[in-house]
Residue, then its C-alpha position, 0 to 999 in steps of 0.5 A: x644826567x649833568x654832571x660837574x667835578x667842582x671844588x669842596x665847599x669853600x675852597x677857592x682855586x688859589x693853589x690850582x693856579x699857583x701850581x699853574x704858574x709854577x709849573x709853566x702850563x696853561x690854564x683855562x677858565x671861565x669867568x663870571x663878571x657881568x657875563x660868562x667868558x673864557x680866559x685861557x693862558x699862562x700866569x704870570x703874577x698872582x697877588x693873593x694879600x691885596x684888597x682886591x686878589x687877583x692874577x695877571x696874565x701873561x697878555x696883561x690881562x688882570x682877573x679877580x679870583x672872586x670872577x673865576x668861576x672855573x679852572x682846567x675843568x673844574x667848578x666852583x661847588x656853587x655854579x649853577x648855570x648850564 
């Protein structure tokens, strides 16, 4: 049998991510957009209050919180994909 550590319902990743940054440590994630594919890295900026929320890399790579799909190994509670 499958299974997966996931986030309650309706959290988000945002203080995981935020505790990354601080932290200085690498985060792994994959993100759903369009396709699955894995980002991996250190955050550098995290803008929570825009339209459109997301976190820039430290590369310069810009992801959307709604793309993350997971975070260090945890889902969100509604992936469903193998």
């Amino acid at each position: 049998m499958d299974s997966r550590n996931t986030l309650k319902c309706n959290a988000t990743f945002i203080d995981m991510l935020c505790n990354c940054m601080v932290a200085k440590t690498k985060v792994a994630m994959l993100l759903d957009n369009n396709g699955l594919r894995r980002a991996e890295g250190l955050i550098k900026t995290m803008e929570i209050n825009a339209a459109q929320p997301y976190i820039e890399m430290q590369g310069g790579l810009k992801i959307a919180l709604d793309t993350i799909t997971a975070v260090n190994g945890i889902f969100v509670a509604s992936y469903s994909e193998c």
